[in-house]
C-alpha positions as a Python dict, from the first residue, in 0.01 Angstrom:
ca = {
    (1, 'X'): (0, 0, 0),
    (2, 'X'): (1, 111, 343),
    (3, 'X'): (292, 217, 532),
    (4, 'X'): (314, 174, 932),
    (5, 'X'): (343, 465, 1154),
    (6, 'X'): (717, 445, 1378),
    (7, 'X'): (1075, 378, 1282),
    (8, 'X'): (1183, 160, 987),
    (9, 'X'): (1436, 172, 758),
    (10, 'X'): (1319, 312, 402),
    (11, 'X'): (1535, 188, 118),
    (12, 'X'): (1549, 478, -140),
    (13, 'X'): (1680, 378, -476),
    (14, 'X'): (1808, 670, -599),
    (15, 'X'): (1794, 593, -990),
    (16, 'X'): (2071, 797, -1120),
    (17, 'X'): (2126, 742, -1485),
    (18, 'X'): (2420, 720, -1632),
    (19, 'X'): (2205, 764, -1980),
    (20, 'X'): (2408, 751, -2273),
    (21, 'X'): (2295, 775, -2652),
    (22, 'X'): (2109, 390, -2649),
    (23, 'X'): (1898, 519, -2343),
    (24, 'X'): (2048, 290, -2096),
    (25, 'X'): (2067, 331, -1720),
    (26, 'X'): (2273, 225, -1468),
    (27, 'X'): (2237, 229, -1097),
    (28, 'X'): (2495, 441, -958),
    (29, 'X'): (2401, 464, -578),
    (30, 'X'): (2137, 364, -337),
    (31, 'X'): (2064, 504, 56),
    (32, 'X'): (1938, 342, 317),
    (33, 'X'): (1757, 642, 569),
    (34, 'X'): (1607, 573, 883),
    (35, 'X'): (1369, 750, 939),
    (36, 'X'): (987, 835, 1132),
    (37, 'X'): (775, 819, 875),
    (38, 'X'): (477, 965, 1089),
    (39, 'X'): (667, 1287, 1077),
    (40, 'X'): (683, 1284, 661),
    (41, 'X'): (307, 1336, 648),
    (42, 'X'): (264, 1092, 363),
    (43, 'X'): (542, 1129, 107),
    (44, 'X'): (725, 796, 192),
    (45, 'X'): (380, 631, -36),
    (46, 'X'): (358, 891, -309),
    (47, 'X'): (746, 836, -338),
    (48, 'X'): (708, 422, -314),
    (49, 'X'): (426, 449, -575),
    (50, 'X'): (664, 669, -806),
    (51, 'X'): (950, 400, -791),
    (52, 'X'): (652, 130, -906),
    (53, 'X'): (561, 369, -1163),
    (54, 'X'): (887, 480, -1290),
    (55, 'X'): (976, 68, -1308),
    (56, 'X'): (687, 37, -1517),
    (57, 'X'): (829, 336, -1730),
    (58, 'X'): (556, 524, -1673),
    (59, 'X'): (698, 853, -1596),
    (60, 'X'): (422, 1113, -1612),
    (61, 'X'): (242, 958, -1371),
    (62, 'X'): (539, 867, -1179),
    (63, 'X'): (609, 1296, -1167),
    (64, 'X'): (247, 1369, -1039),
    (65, 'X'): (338, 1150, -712),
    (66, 'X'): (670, 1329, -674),
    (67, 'X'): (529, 1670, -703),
    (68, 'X'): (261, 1541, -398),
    (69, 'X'): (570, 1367, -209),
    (70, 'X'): (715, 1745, -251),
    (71, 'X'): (470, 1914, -67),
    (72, 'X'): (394, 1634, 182),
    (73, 'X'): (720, 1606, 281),
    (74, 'X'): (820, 2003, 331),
    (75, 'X'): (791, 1982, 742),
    (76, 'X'): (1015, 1669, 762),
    (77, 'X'): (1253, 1692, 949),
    (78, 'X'): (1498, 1520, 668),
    (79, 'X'): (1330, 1747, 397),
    (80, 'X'): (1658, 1733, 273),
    (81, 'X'): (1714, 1424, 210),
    (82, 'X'): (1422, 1362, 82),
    (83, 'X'): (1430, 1651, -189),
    (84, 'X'): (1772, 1533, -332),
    (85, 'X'): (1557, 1212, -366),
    (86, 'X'): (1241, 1341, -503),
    (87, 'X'): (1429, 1586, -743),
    (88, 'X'): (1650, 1321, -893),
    (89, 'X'): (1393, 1086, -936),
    (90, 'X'): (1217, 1386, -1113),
    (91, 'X'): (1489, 1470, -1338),
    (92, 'X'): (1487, 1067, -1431),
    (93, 'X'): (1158, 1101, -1524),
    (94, 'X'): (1180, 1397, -1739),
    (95, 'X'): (1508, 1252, -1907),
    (96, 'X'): (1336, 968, -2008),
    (97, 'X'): (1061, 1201, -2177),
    (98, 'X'): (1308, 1402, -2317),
    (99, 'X'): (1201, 1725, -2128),
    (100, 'X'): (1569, 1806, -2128),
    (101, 'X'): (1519, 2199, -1949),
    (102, 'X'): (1256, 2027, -1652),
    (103, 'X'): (1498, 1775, -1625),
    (104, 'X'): (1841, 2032, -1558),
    (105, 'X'): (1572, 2201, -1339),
    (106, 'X'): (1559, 1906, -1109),
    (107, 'X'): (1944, 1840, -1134),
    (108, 'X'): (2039, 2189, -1023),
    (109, 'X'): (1800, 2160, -719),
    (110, 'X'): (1970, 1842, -616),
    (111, 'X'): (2292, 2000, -673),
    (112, 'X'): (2158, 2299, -460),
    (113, 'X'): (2142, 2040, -175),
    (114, 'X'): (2451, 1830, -271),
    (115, 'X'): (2716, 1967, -535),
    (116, 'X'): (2888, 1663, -520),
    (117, 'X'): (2623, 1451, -651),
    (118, 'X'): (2778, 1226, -905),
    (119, 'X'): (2486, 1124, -1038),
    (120, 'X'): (2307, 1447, -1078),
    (121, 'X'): (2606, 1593, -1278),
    (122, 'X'): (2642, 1339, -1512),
    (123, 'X'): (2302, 1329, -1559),
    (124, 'X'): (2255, 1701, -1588),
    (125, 'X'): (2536, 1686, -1821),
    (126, 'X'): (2376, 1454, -2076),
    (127, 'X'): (2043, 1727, -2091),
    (128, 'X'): (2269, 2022, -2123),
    (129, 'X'): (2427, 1806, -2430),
    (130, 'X'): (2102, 1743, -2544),
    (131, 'X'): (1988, 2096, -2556),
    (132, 'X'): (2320, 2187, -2754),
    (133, 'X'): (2472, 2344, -2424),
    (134, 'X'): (2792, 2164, -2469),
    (135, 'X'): (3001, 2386, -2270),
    (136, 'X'): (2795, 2342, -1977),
    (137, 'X'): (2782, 2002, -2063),
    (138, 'X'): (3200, 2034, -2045),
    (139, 'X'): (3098, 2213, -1692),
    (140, 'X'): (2940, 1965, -1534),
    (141, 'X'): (3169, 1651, -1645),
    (142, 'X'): (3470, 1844, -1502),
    (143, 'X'): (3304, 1923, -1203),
    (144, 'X'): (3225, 1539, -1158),
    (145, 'X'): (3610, 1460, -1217),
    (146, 'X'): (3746, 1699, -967),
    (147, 'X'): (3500, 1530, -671),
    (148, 'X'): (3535, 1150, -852),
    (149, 'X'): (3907, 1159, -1033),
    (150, 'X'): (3879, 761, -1039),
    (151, 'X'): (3557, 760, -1203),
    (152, 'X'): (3552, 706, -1543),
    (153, 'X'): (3249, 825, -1669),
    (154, 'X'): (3329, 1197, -1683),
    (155, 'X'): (3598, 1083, -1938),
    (156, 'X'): (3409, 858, -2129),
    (157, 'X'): (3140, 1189, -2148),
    (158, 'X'): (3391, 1434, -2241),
    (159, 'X'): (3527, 1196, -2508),
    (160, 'X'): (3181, 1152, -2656),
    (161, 'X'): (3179, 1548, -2644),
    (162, 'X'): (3559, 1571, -2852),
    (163, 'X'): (3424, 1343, -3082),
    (164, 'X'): (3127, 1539, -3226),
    (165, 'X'): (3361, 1879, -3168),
    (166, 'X'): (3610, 1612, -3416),
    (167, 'X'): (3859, 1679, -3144),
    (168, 'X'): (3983, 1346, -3224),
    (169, 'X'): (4323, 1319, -3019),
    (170, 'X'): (4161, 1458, -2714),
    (171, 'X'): (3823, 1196, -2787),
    (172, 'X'): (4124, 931, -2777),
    (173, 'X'): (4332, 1063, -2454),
    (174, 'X'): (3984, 1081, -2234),
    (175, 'X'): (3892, 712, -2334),
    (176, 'X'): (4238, 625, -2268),
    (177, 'X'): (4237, 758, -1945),
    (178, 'X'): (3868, 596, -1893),
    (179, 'X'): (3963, 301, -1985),
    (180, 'X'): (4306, 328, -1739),
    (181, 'X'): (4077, 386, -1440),
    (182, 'X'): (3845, 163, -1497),
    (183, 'X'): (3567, 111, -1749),
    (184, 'X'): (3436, -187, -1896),
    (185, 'X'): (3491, -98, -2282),
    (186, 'X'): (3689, -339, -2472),
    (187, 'X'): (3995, -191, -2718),
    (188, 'X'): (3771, -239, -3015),
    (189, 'X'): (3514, 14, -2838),
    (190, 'X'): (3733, 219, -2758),
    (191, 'X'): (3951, 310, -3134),
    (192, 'X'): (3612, 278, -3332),
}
């Protein structure tokens, strides 16, 4: 696929997973950069042809472009912007291969960028639970609610986290309070 030198607009689907215990995702935000892509040396394709390869769930492959988008895209002017990009789509990758410690890796360079990265701490949260790291896991969810209050996520998270601590009454005030703000759970989801 070949990309044309000059301005455009580059859609980057930022593939933040909301991953819960079934593996599923859900698309939590998306940015629309305009940007030179003469001036990116080549990333914009490696990180295209990692989005095509991370669709087709094939995620080691998918890393190996990100790690060339990474050093392709270092004297961009929106390096930035394009490393919270890169690293999230990284730590997507190595969620979905279970690399739990390469996948808080990318999260915490993300967060480096952008603390307030909804995404990237809910995501980050789910491998620190993973690894056993629940209080981290606790961390990261609060962290979430105190930038995103009406998000209800973090609760739902923190719930899931009472539950297998058999914190029961707590398990039942966060999903209350999810549910309150708005998540799609029915009653019967939430009391069993």
């Amino acid at each position: 696929m070949k990309i044309n030198n000059g301005i455009f607009y580059l859609f980057i689907i930022a593939l933040i997973c909301a991953c819960s215990t079934e593996g599923n995702s859900e698309l939590l935000n998306a940015d629309i950069i305009k940007y030179d892509n003469s001036k990116a040396e080549g990333g914009i394709h490696e990180i295209v042809e990692a989005n095509e390869l991370m669709a087709a769930q094939k995620y080691l492959e998918a890393i190996i472009e990100l790690e060339k988008a990474q050093t392709r895209v270092l004297n961009s002017p929106d390096v930035e912007l394009f490393m919270i990009n890169i690293c999230q789509k990284m730590g997507i990758c190595h969620m979905r291969l279970s690399n739990f410690q390469e996948s808080i890796e990318n999260y915490s360079k993300v967060l480096s960028y952008e603390p307030d990265n909804f995404g990237a701490l809910l995501n980050r949260s789910f491998a620190y639970r993973s690894l056993g790291k629940i209080e981290k896991a606790l961390d990261d969810n609060n962290k979430a609610i105190t930038f995103y209050p009406n998000r209800p996520e973090p609760f739902l998270n923190i719930a899931e986290i009472n539950v297998f601590r058999n914190e029961l009454d707590s398990a039942c005030q966060n999903y209350r309070h999810a549910k309150k703000i708005g998540t799609n759970l029915s009653e019967e989801e939430i009391y069993n």
